[in-house]
N, C-alpha and C positions, 0 to 999 in steps of 0.2 A: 504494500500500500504506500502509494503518495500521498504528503500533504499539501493541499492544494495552498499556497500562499498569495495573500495581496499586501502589499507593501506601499505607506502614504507617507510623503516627504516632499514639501515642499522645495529644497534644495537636492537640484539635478544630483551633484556628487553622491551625497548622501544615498541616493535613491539608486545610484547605478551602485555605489557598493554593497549593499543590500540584497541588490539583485545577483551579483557575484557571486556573494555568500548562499545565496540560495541554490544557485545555480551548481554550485561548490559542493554542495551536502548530496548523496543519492538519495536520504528517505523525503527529500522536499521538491514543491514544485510551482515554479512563480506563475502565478496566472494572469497577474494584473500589476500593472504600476501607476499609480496616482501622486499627483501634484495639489490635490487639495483632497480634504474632508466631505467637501461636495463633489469629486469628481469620482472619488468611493462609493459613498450614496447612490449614484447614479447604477453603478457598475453592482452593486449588492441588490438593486431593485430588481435585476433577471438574473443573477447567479450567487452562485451560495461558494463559499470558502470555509477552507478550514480554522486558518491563522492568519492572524494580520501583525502584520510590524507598523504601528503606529506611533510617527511623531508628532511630541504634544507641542510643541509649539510652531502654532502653526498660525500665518493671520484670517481671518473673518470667523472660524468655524475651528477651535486648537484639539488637539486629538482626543484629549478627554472628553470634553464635550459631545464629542462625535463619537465614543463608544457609548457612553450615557444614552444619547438618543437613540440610538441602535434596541427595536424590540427582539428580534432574534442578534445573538449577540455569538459571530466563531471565536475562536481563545485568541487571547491579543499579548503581545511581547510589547510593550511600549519602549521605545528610542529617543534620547532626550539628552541635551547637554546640559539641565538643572537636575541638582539631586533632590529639588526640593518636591519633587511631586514623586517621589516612589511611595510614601504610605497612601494617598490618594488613589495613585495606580493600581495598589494590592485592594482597595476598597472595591474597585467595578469588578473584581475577580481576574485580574491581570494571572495572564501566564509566569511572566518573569518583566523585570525592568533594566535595559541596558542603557548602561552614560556611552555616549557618544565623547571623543573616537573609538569605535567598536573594532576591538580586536575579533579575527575571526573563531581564535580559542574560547573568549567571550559570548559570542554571539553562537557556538557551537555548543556550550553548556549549555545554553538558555531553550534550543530547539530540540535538544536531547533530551532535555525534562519536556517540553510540548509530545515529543514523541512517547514518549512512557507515556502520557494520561492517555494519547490516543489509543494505547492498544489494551489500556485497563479498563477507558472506558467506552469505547465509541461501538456501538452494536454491529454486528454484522448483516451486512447488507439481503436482504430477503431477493432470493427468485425468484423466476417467473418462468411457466412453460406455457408453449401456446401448440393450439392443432389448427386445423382450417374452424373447425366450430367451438373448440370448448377454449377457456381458458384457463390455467391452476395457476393458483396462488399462494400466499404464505399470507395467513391472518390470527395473529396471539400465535397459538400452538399447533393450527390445523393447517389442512392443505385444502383450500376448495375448488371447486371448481363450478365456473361459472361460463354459462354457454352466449358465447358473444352474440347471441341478437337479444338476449333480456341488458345486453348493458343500454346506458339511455347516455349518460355522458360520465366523464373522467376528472377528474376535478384536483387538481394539487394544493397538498398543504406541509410545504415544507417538505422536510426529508420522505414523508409519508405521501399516499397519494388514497382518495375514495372513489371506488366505483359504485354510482349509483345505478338501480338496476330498477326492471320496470314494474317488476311486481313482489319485491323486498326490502330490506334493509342495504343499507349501504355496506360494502365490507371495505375496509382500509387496509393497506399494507403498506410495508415498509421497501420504499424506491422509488426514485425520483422522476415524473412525469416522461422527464426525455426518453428514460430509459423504456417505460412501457409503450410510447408510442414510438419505439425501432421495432418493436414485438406484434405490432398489429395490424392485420390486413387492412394496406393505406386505400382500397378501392370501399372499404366499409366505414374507414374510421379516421377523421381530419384533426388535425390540432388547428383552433380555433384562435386562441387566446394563451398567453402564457401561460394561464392557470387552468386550461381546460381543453380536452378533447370530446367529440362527440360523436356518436354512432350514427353519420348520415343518413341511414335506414329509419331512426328514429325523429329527423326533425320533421315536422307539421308544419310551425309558423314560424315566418320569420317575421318580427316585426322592430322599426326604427334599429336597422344595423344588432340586432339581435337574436337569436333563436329562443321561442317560446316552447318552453316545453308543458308548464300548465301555470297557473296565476300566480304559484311562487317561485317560479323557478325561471329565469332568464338568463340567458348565456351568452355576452358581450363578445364580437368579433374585431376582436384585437385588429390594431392598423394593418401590421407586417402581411396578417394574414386573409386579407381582404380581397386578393384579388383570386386566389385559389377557391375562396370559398366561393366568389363571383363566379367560377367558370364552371362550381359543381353544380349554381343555381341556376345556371344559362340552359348547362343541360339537360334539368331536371323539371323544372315547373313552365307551365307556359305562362307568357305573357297575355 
């Protein structure tokens, strides 16, 4: 297993040796590099990380701050040439806290204890099997299986994802959107929205850039994916 890293440093230098240092380690993996607290944000609003190297001082938006606001929160290593914010640091439940200039023996203790929690504590990633009709899955402790025209749409919540189905309960399992929709026959089943795929068999109505599935259930089509859904509607309903 990699860890997936993003790394926030407003000073270029900084931020390429960081990158080095990541690059440097096997069990790490840079995925992102950001010049502000907002340019993170942005990048965390469609992808998930494991670890961030966060510097606190930073101007408009300083690194503390921007873990605090962070509701889902990956382990963070904060980077900093004041000593004075390491008990603060250890308050948001910081990984570790390095002073800048970071040596790389430094900077290599610090992700070595990242790596211990990750394999103490990060679950292992749940399964999936698929056939032309049925689907299995891993939910709590079982294996189900669920036959691909009762699903109605797919829905992500984080690391977990729910299938809602057309005449049951939801079953959730543990893996992340993208990865179910590489698993699914694409001539049945679109990604719609970042946070949702749906059983094209199942939509009815679409209404105001929408799919209605019944009066509480509405399923936004995302910008990106608007013009694919356009050409499944061109071929499918008449004008």
């Amino acid at each position: 297993m990699k860890i997936k890293c993003l790394a926030i440093d407003d000073e270029p230098l900084a931020l390429q040796q960081i990158e080095a240092y990541i690059e440097k380690t096997p069990f790490l993996e840079s995925v992102a590099l950001c010049q502000s607290a907002y340019e993170a944000m942005e990048y965390l609003e469609n992808n998930t990380v494991d670890l961030m190297f966060v510097d606190i001082n930073m101007p408009d938006l300083n690194g503390m701050d921007f873990v605090k606001s962070l509701s889902i929160k990956p382990k963070v290593i904060f980077t900093t040439a004041y000593s004075e914010y390491a008990m603060e640091g250890f308050q948001v439940d910081a990984m570790d806290y390095i002073l800048k200039p970071i040596s790389y023996a430094v900077f290599l203790k610090a992700v070595t204890k990242a790596k211990t929690w990750f394999e103490l504590n990060q679950k292992p990633i749940e399964t999936i099997q698929t056939t032309p009709d049925y689907l299995f899955v891993k939910s709590e402790y079982k294996l189900v299986r669920i036959a691909m025209a009762d699903i109605k749409y797919i829905e992500s919540a984080n690391e977990y994802i729910q299938i809602h189905l057309v005449n049951d309960n939801p079953v959730t399992t543990l893996i992340r959107l993208k990865a179910m929709e590489e698993q699914l026959p694409k001539e049945q089943f679109m990604r719609v929205h970042r946070s949702f795929i749906v059983n094209l068999d199942q939509v009815k109505v679409i209404e105001r850039n929408r799919i209605v599935f019944d009066q509480k259930v509405f399923i936004p089509i995302g910008e990106q994916y608007k013009d694919s859904f356009q050409s499944f509607v061109d071929k499918i309903f008449l004008s």
